[in-house]
Structures are given as structure tokens and as C-alpha cells.
C-alpha angles and dihedrals in degrees: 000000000000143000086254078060093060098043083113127004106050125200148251129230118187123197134182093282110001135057113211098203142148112286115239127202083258091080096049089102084052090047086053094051092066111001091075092050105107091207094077093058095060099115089022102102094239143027126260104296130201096294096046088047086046112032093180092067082062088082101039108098116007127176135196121268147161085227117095121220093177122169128232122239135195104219099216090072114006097240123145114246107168140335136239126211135208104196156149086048110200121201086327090290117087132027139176127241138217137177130182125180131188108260089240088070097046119133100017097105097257093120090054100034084050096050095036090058094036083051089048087046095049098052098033094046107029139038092255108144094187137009116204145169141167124246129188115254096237089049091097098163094047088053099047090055097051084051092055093051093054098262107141129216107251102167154334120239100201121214092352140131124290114180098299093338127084117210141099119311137176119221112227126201152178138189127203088239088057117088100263109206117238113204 
């Protein structure tokens, strides 16, 4: 398949003990219980804006797209515990990604079990040729994720601009070509 394939019907991936899926308006009171909370955004760039304070505008107007903004399921219980982007697609190629987690789910693996199944995706199911994003330096946790599932250090950008923050940030990056960790 292709991205054209996914414009509007996005997929599923489902891993040992997560489901990245699409998110409904049934897990906007989930979304409400961590996407508010300003101590995930520390090494976001930016603080929780309309749509974290407010999970239900996140279905208000949707549009078609090739990018994904999937949620991450634990799936036990169905409940949305974080979310997972591919996005910034450029000529079909190349995309950025992004993860969050609520912070009652940190340091269980689910960061690096939910991007190391959207990577294989990615390169199993689309004509994406790299997959990339940017991580403040100080955010150890979030770059160690991103090492373990094959995503190499290509850089630092020193006292820049990362989303609305300025400070120090590594790029990270992957090729198809590259050993993507499964987990």
C-alpha cells in the first residue's frame, strides 16, 4: 500500500501489549485524564495548547491527510495512553515523528514498543524512505527511546528553535535500509 491508501481510513497496528489505533470521540474522557497535564510538555517545545486542554476539539474538524496522529492503547483495557504522529511528509519520502505518554505510564517500555511498531509500519506498509524528529537534549528518556528503536544521532542544533522553545536539540533519524528494532 501507499500513503494515498491511508488518506482516510488509518490503520491499526497491534503489538504484544499496545494497540496503536485511530482515536474516537469515546476516548476523549482518557485523553482528559493526561493530555491537559503540563509535565508532559517539558521538553515539548511548548505547553498544552487548546486541543490538549480540550481533547474533544480534537474531532471537530478533521481533514484528510497522508500523516498519521494515532493513539496508544493499552490493550488490556482499551484506554488511550498516549499518541504517535507521522508527520511533515515530504514528496511521499520522508516524515517526522512524534510520541507523547501520560506520565502515569512512563518507564514501562510503551514509548519504545509504540515507535518501534509505527517505524516497522512505515517502512513495511508505505513508500517512506526515512522517518525523523528532533528531541531536546535534556530529554534523556525520549532519546533513548528513539536509540533503542534503531534511530540513529545525526546531529545536534545548538540554542535554536524547537517548536516555541529555544534550547539545544539532537536530530534523530532512520532510514528503511537501516535495522529497525522490533520490540
Amino acid at each position: 500500500m501507499a500513503l494515498k491508501d491511508y488518506i482516510y481510513e488509518k490503520p491499526t497496528i497491534v503489538t504484544e501489549r499496545l494497540v496503536i489505533r485511530p482515536m474516537t470521540v469515546s476516548d476523549v474522557g482518557a485523553l482528559r485524564e493526561w493530555m491537559p497535564d503540563p509535565s508532559i510538555y517539558e521538553y515539548w517545545g511548548k505547553g498544552p495548547g487548546k486541543n490538549e486542554k480540550d481533547p474533544a476539539l480534537l474531532f471537530v474538524r478533521t481533514k484528510p491527510a497522508k500523516s498519521f496522529h494515532l493513539g496508544i492503547a493499552e490493550k488490556s483495557t482499551d484506554k488511550v495512553i498516549g499518541d504517535i504522529w507521522v508527520y511533515l511528509i515530504e514528496q511521499d519520502r520522508m516524515a517526522k515523528v512524534a510520541f507523547r505518554l501520560a506520565k502515569t505510564v512512563h518507564g514501562r517500555g510503551y514509548g519504545t514498543e509504540s515507535l518501534s511498531a509505527m517505524t516497522a509500519f512505515c517502512f513495511e506498509h508505505t513508500e517512506l524512505k526515512r522517518l525523523w524528529t528532533e528531541v531536546d537534549v535534556r530529554n534523556i528518556a525520549s532519546w533513548r527511546v528513539l536509540e533503542k528503536c534503531g534511530y540513529r544521532r545525526e546531529g545536534l542544533i545548538r540554542q535554536s528553535r524547537m517548536v516555541n522553545t529555544w534550547c539545544d536539540y539532537y536530530i534523530y533519524g532512520i532510514l528503511n535500509t537501516d535495522t529497525v528494532k522490533r520490540l
